[in-house]
N, CA, C and O atoms as CSV, one atom per row, in Angstrom:
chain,resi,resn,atom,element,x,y,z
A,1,UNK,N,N,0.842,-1.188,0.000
A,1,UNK,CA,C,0.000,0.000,0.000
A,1,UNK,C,C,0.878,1.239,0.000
A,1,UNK,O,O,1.704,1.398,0.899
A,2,UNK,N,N,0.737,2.055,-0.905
A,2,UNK,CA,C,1.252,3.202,-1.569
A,2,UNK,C,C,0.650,4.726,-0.168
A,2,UNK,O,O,-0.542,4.956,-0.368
A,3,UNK,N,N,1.075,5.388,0.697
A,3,UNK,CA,C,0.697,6.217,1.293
A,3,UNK,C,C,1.237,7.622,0.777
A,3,UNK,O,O,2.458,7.718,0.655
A,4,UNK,N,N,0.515,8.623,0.491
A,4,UNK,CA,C,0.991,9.958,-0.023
A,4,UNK,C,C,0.630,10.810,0.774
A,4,UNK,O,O,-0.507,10.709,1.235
A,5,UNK,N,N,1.696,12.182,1.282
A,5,UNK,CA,C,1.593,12.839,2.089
A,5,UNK,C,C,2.189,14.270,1.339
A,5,UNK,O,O,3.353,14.610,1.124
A,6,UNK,N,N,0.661,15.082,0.981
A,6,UNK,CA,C,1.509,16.792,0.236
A,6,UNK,C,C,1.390,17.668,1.901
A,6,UNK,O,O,0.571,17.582,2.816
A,7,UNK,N,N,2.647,18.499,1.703
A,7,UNK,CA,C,2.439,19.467,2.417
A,7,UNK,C,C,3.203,20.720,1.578
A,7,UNK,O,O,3.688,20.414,0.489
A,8,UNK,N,N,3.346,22.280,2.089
A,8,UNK,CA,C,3.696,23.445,1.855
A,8,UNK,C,C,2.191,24.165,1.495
A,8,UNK,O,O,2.295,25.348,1.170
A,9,UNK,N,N,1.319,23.816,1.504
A,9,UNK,CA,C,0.372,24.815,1.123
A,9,UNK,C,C,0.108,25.813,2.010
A,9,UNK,O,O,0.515,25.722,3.168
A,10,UNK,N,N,-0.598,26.879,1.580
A,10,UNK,CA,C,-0.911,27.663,2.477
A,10,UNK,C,C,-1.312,29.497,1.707
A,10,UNK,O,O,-1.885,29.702,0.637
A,11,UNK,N,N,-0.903,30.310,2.461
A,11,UNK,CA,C,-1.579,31.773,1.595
A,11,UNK,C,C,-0.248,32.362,1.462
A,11,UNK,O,O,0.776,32.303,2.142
A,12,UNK,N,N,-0.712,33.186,-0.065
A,12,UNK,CA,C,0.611,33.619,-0.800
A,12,UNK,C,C,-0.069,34.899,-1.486
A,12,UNK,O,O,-1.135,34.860,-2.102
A,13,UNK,N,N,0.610,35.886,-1.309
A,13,UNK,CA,C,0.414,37.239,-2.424
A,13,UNK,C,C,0.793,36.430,-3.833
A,13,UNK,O,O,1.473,35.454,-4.148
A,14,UNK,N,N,-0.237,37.632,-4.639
A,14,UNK,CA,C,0.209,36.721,-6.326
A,14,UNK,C,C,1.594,37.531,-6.420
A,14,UNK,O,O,2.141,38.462,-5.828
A,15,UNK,N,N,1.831,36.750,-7.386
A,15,UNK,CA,C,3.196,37.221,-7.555
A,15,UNK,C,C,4.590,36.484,-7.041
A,15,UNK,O,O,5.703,36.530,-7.566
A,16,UNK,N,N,4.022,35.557,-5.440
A,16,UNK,CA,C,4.990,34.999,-4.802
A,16,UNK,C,C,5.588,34.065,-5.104
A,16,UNK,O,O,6.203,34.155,-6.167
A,17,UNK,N,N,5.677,32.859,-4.385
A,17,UNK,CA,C,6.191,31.918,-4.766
A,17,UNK,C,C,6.276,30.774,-3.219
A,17,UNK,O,O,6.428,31.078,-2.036
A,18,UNK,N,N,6.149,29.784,-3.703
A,18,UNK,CA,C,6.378,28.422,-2.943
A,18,UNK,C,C,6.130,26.776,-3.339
A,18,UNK,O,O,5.328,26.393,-4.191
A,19,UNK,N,N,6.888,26.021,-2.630
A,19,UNK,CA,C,6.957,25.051,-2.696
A,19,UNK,C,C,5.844,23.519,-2.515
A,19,UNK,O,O,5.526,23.358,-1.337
A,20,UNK,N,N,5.543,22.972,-3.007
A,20,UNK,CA,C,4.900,21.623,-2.431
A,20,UNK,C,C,5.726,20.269,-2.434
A,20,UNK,O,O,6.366,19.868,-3.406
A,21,UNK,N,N,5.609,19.523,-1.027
A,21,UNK,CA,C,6.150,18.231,-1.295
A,21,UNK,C,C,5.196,17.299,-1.177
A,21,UNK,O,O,4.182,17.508,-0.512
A,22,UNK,N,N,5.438,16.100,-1.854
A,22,UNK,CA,C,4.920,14.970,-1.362
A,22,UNK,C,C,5.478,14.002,-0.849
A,22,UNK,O,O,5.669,13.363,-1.884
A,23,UNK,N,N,5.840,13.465,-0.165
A,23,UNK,CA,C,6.172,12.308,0.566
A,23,UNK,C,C,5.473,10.697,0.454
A,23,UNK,O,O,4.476,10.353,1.088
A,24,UNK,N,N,6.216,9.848,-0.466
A,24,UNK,CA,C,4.993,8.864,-0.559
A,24,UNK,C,C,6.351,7.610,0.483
A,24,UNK,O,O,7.559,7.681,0.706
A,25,UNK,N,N,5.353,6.703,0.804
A,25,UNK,CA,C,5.984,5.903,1.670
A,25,UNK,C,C,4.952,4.233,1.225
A,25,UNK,O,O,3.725,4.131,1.189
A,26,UNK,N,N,5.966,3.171,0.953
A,26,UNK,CA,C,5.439,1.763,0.817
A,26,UNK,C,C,5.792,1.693,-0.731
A,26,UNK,O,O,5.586,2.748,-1.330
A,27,UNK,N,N,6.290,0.631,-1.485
A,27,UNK,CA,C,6.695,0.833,-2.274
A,27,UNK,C,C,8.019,0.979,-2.825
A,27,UNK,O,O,8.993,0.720,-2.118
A,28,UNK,N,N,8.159,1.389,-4.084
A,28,UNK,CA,C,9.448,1.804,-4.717
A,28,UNK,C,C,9.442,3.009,-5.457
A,28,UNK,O,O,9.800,3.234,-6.613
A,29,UNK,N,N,8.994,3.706,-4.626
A,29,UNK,CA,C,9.051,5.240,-5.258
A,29,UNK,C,C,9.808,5.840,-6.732
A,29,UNK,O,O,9.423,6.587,-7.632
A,30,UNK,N,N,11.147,5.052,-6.438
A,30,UNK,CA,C,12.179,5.512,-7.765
A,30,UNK,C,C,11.622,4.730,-9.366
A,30,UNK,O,O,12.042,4.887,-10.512
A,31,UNK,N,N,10.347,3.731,-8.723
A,31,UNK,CA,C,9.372,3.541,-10.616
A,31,UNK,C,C,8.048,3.649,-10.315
A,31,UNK,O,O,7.147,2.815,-10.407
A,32,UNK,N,N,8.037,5.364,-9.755
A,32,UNK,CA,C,6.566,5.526,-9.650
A,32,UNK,C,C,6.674,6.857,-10.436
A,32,UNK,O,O,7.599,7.640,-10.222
A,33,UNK,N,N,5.694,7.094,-11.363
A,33,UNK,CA,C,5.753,8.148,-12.321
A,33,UNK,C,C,4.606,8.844,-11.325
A,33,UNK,O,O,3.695,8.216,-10.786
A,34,UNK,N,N,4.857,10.321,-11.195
A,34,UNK,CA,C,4.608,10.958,-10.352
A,34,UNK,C,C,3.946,12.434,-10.724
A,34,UNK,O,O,4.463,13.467,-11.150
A,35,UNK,N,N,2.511,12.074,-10.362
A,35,UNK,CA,C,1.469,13.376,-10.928
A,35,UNK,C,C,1.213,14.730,-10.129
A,35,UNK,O,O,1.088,14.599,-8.912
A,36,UNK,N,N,1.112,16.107,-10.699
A,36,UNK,CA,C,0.362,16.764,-9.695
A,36,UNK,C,C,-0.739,17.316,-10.045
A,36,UNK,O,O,-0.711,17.759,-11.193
A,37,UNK,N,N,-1.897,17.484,-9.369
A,37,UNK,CA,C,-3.646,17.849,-10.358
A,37,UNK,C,C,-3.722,18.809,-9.389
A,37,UNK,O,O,-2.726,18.935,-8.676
A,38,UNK,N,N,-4.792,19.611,-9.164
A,38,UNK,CA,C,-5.336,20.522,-8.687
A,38,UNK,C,C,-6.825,20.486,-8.862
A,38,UNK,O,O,-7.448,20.174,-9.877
A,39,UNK,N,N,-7.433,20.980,-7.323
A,39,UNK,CA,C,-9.225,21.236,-7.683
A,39,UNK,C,C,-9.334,22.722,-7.395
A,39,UNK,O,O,-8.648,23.435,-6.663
A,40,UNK,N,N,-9.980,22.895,-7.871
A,40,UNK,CA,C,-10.438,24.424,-7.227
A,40,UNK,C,C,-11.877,24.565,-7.450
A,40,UNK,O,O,-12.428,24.061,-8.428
A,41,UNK,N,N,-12.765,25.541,-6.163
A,41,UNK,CA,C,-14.087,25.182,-5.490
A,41,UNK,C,C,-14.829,25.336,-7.266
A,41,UNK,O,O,-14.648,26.103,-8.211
A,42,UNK,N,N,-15.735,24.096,-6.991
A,42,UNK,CA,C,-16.787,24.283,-7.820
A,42,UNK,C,C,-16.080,23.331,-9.424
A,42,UNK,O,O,-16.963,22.744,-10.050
A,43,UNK,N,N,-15.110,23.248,-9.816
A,43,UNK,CA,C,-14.546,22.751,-10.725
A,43,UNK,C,C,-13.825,21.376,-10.742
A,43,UNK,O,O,-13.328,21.083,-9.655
A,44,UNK,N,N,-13.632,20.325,-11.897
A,44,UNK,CA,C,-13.299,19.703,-12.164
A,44,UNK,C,C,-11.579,19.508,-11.527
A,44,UNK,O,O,-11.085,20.632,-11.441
A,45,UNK,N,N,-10.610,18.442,-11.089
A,45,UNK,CA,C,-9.478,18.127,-10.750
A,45,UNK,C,C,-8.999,18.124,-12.231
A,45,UNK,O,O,-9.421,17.525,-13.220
A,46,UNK,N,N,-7.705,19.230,-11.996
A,46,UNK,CA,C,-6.829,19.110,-13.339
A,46,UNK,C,C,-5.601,19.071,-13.099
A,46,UNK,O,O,-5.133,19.313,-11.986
A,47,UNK,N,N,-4.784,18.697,-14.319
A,47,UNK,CA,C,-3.805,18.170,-14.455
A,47,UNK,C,C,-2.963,19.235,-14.208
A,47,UNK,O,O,-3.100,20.238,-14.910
A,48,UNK,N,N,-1.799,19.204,-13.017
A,48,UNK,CA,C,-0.660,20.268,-13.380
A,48,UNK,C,C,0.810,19.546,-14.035
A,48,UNK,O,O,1.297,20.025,-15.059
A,49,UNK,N,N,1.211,18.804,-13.602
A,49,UNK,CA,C,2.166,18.822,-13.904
A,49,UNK,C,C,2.867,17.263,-13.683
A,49,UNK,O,O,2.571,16.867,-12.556
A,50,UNK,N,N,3.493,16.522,-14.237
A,50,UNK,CA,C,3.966,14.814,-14.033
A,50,UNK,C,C,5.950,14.702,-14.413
A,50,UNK,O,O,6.701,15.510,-14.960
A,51,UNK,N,N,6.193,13.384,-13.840
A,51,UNK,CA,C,7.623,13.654,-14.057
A,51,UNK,C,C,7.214,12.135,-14.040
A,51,UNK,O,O,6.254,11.549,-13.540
A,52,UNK,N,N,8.444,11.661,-14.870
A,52,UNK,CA,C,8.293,9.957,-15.278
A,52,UNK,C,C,9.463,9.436,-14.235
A,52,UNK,O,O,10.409,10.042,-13.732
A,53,UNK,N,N,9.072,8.235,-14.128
A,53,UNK,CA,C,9.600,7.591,-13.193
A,53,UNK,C,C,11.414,6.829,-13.629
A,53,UNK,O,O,12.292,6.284,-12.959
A,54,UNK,N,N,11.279,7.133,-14.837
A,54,UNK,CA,C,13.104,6.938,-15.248
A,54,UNK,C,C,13.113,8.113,-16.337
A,54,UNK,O,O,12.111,8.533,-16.916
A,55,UNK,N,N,14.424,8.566,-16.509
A,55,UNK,CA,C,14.647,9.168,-17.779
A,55,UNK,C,C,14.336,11.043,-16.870
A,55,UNK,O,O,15.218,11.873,-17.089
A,56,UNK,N,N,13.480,11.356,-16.228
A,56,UNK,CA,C,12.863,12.298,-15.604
A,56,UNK,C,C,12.407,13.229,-16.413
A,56,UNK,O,O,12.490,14.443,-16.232
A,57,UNK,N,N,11.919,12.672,-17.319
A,57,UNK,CA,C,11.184,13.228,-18.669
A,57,UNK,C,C,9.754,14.066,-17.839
A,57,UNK,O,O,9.164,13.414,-16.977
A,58,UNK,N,N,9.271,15.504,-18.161
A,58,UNK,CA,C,8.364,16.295,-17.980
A,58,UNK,C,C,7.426,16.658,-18.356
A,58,UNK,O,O,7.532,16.765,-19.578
A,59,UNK,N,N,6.211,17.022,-17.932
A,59,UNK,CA,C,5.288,17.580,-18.600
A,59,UNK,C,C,4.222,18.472,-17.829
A,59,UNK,O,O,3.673,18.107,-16.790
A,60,UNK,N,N,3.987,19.734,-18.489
A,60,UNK,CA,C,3.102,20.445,-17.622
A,60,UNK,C,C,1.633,20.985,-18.358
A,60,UNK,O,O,1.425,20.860,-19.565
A,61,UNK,N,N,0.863,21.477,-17.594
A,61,UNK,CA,C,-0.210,21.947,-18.617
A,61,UNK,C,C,-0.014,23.218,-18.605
A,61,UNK,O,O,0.464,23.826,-17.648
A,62,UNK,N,N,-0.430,23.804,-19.852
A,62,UNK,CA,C,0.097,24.839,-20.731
A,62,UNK,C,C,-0.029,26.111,-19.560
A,62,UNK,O,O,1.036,26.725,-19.511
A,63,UNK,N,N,-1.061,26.651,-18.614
A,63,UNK,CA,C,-0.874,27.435,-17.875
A,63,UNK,C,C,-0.410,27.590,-16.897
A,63,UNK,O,O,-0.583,28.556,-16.153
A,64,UNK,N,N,0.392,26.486,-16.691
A,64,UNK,CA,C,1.316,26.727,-15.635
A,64,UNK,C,C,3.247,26.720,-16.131
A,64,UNK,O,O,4.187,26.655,-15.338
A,65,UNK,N,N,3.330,26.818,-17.812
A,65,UNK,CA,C,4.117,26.545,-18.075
A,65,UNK,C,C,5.429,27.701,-18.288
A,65,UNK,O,O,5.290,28.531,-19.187
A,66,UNK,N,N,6.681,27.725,-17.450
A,66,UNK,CA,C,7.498,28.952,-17.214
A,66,UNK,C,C,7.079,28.878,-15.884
A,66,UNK,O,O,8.070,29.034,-15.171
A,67,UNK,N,N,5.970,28.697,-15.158
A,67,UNK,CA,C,6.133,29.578,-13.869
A,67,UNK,C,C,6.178,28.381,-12.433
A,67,UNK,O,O,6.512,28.646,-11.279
A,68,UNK,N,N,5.748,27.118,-12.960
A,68,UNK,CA,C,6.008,25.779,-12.107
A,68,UNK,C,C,6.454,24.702,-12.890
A,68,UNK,O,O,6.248,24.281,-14.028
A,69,UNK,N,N,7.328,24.302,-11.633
A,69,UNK,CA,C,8.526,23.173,-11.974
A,69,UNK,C,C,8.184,21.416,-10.980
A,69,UNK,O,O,7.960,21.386,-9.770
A,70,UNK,N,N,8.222,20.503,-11.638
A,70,UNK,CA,C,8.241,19.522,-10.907
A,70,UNK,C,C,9.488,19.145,-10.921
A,70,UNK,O,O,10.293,19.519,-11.774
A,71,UNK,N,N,9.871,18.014,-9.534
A,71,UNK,CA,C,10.855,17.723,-9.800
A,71,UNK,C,C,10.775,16.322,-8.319
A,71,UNK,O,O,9.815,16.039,-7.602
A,72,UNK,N,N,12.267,15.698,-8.333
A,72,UNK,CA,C,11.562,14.693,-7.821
A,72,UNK,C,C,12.807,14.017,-6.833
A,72,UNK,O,O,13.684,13.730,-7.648
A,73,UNK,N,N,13.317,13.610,-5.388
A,73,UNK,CA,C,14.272,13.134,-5.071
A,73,UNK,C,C,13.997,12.050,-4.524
A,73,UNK,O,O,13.396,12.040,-3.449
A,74,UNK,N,N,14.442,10.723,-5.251
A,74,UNK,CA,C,13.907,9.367,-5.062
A,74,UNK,C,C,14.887,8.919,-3.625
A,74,UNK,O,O,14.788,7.777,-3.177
A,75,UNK,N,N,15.606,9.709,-3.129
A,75,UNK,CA,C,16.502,9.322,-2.074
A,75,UNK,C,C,15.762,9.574,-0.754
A,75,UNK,O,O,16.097,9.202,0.371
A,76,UNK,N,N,14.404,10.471,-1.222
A,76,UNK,CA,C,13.979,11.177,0.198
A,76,UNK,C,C,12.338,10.806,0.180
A,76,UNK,O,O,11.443,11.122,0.964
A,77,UNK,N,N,12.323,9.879,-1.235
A,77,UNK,CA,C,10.863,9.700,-1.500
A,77,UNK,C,C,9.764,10.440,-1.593
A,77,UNK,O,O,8.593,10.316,-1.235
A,78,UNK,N,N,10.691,11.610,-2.409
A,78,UNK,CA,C,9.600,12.913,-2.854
A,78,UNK,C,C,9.708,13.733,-4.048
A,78,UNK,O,O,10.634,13.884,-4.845
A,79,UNK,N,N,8.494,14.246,-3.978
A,79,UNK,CA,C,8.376,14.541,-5.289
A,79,UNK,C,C,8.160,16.336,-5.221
A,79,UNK,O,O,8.217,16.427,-3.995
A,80,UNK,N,N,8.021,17.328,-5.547
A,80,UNK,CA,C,8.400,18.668,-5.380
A,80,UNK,C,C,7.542,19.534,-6.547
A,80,UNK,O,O,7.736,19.543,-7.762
A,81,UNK,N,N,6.816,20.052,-5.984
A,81,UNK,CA,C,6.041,20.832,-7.264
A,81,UNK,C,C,6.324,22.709,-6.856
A,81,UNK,O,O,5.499,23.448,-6.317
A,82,UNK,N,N,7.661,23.066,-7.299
A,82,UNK,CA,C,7.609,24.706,-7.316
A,82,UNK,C,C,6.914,25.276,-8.088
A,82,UNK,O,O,6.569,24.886,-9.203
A,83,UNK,N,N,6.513,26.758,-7.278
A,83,UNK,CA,C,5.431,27.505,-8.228
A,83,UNK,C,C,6.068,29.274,-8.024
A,83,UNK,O,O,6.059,29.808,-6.915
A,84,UNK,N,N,6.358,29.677,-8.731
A,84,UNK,CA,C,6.706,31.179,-8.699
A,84,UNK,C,C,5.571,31.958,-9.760
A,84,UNK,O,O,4.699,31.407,-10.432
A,85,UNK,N,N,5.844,33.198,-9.682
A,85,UNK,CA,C,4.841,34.465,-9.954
A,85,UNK,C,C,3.443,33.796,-9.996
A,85,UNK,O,O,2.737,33.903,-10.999
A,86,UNK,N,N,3.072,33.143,-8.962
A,86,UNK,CA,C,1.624,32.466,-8.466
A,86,UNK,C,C,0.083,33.986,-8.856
A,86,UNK,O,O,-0.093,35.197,-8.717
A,87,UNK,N,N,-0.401,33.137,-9.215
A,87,UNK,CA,C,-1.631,34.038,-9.299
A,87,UNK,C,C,-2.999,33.992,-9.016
A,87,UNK,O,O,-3.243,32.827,-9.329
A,88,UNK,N,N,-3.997,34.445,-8.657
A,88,UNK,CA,C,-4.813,34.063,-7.852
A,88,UNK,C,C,-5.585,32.852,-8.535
A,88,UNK,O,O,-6.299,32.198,-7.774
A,89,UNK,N,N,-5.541,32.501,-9.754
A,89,UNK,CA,C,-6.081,31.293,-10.491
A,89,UNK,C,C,-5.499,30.104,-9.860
A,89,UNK,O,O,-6.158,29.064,-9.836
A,90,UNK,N,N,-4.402,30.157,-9.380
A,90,UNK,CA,C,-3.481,28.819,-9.103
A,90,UNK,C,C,-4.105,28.277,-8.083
A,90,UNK,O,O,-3.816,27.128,-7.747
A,91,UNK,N,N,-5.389,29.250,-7.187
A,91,UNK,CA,C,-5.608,28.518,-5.953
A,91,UNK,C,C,-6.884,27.370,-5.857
A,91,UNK,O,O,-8.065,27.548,-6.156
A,92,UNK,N,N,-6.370,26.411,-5.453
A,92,UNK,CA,C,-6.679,25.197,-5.257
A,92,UNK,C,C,-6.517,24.320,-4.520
A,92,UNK,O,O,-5.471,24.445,-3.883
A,93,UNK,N,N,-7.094,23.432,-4.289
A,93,UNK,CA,C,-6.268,21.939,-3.226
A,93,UNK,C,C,-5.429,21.406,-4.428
A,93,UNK,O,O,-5.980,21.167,-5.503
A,94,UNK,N,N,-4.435,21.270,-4.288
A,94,UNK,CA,C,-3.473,20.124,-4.884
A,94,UNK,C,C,-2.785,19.080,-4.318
A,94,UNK,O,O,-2.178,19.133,-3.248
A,95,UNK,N,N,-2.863,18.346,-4.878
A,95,UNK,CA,C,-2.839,16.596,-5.163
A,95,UNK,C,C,-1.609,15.997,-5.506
A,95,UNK,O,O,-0.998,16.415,-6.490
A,96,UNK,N,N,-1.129,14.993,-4.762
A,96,UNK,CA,C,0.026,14.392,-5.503
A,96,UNK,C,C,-0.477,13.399,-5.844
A,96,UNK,O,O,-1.524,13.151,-5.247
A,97,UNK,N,N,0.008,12.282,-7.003
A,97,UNK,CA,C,-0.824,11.271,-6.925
A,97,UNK,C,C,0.774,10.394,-7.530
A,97,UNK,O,O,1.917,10.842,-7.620
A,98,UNK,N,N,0.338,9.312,-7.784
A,98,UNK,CA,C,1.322,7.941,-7.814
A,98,UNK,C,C,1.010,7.057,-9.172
A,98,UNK,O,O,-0.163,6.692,-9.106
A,99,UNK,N,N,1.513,6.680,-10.132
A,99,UNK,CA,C,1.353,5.868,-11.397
A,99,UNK,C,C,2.363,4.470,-10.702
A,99,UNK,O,O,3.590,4.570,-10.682
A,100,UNK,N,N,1.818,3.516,-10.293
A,100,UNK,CA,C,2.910,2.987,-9.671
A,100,UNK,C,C,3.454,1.237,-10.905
A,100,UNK,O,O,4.034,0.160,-10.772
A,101,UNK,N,N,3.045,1.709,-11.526
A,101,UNK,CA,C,3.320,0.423,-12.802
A,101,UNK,C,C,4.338,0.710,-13.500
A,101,UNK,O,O,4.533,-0.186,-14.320
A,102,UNK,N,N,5.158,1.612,-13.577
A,102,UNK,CA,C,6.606,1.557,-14.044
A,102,UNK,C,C,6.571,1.080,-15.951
A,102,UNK,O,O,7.120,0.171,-16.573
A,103,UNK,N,N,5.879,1.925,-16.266
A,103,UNK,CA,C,5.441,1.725,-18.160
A,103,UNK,C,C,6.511,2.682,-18.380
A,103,UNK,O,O,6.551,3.829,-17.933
A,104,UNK,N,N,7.437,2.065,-19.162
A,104,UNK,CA,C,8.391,2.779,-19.974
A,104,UNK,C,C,7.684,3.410,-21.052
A,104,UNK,O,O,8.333,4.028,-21.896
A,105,UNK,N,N,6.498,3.336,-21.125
A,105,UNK,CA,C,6.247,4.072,-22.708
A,105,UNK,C,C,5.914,5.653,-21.886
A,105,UNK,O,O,5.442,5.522,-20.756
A,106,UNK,N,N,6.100,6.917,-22.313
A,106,UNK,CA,C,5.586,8.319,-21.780
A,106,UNK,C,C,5.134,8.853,-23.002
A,106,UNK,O,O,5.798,8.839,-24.039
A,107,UNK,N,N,3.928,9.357,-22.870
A,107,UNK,CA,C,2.893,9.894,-23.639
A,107,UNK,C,C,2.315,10.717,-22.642
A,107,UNK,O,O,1.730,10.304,-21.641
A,108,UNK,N,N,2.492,11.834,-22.940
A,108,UNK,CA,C,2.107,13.222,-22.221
A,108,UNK,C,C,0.687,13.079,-21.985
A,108,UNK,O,O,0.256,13.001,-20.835
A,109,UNK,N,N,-0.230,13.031,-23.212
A,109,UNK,CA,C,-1.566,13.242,-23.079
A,109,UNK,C,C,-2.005,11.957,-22.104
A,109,UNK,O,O,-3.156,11.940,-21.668
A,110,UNK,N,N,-1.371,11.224,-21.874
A,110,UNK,CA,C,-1.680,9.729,-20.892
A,110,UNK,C,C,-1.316,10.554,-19.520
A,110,UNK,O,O,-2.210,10.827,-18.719
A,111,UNK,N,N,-0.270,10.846,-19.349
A,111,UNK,CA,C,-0.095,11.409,-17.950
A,111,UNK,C,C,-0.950,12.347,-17.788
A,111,UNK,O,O,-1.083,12.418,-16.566
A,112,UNK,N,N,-1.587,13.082,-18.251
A,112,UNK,CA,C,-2.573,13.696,-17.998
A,112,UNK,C,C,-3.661,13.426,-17.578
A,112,UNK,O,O,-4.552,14.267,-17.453
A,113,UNK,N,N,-3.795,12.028,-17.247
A,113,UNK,CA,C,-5.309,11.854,-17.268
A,113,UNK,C,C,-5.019,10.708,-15.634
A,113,UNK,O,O,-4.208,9.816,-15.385
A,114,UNK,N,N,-6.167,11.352,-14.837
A,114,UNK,CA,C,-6.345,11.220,-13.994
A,114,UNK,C,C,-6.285,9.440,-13.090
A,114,UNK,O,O,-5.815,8.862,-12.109
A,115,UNK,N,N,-7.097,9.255,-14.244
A,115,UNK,CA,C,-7.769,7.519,-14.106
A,115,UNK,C,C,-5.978,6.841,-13.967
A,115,UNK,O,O,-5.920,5.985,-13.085
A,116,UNK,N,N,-5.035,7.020,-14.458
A,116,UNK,CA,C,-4.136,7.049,-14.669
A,116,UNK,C,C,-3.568,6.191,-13.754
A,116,UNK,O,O,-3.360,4.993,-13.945
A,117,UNK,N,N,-3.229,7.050,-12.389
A,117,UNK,CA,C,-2.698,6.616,-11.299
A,117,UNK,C,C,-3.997,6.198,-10.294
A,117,UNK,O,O,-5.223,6.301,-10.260
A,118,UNK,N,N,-2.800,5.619,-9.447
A,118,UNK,CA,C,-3.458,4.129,-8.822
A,118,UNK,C,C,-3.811,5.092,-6.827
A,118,UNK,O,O,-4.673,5.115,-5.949
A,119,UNK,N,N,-2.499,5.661,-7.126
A,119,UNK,CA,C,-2.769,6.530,-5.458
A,119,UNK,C,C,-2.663,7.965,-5.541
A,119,UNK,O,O,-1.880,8.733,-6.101
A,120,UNK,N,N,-3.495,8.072,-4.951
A,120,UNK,CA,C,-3.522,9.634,-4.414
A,120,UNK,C,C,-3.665,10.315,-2.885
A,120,UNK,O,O,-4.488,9.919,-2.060
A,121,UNK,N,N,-2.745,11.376,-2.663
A,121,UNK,CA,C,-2.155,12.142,-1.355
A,121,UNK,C,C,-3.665,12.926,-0.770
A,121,UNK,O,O,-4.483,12.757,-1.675
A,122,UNK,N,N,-4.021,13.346,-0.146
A,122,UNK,CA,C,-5.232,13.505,0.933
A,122,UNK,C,C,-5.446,15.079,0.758
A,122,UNK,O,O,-6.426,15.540,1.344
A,123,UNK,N,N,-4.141,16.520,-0.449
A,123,UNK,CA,C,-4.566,17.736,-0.679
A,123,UNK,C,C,-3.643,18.303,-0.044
A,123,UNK,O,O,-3.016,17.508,0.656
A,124,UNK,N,N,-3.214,19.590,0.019
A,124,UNK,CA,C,-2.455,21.183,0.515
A,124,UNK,C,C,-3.819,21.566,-0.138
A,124,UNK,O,O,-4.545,20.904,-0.879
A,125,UNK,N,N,-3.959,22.871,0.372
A,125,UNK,CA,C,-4.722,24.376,0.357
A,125,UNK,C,C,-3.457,25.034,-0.313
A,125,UNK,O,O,-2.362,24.667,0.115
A,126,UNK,N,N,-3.499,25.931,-1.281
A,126,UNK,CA,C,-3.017,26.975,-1.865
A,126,UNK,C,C,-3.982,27.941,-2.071
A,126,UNK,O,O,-5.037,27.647,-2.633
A,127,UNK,N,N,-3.751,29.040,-1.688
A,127,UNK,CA,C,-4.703,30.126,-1.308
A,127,UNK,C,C,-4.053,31.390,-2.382
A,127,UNK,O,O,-2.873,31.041,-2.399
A,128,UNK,N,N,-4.106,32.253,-2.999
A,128,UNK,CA,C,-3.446,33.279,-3.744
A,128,UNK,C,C,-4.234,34.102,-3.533
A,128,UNK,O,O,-5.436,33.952,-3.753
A,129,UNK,N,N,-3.553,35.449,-2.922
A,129,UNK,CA,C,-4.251,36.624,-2.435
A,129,UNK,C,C,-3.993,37.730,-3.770
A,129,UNK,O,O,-2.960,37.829,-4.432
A,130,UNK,N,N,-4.581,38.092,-3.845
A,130,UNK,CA,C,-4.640,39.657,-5.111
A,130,UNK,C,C,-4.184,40.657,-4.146
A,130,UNK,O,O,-4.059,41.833,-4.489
């Protein structure tokens, strides 16, 4: 059993900047291709941003692209979603989630999609103040 743990959320002037981790524990983290989605009130969970589990091949969705970075340290069993010049759109609960089948094939529009992965982390609050 795959356990995921995001933290860094919290309230930010737009413009700012901060960090999210996830912490996943059980498993083999270093061939788990590794998602981040976002909800925000009233709307659908979307895709931000994924990093593949070899190769550390990337992908983000187009509005968050230049201003958040994933990234990932399999030594500490985490995964890292930076966000700079944040804006009040960015605010949401975000999600880490887990692809834990280790598919060498990467197809962007696949990581994108939710059904995807097998576990998902319990949310951060990101709040963006105007």
């Amino acid at each position: 059993q795959v356990q995921l743990v995001e933290s860094g959320g919290g309230l930010v002037q737009a413009g700012g900047s901060l960090r999210l981790s996830c912490v996943a524990s059980g498993g083999t983290f270093s061939r788990y291709t590794m998602g981040w989605f976002r909800q925000a009130p009233g709307k659908e969970r979307e895709f931000v941003a994924a990093i593949r589990w070899i190769g550390g091949n990337t992908h983000y969705t187009d509005s968050v692209k230049g201003r958040v970075t994933i990234s990932r340290d399999n030594a500490k069993n985490t995964v890292y979603l930076e966000m700079a010049s944040v804006k009040p759109e960015d605010t949401a609960v975000y999600y880490c989630a887990a692809d834990t089948r280790a598919v060498e094939l990467w197809i962007p529009a696949r990581v994108r999609t939710p059904t995807l992965y097998d576990y998902w982390g319990q949310g951060t609050q990101v709040t963006v103040s105007s």
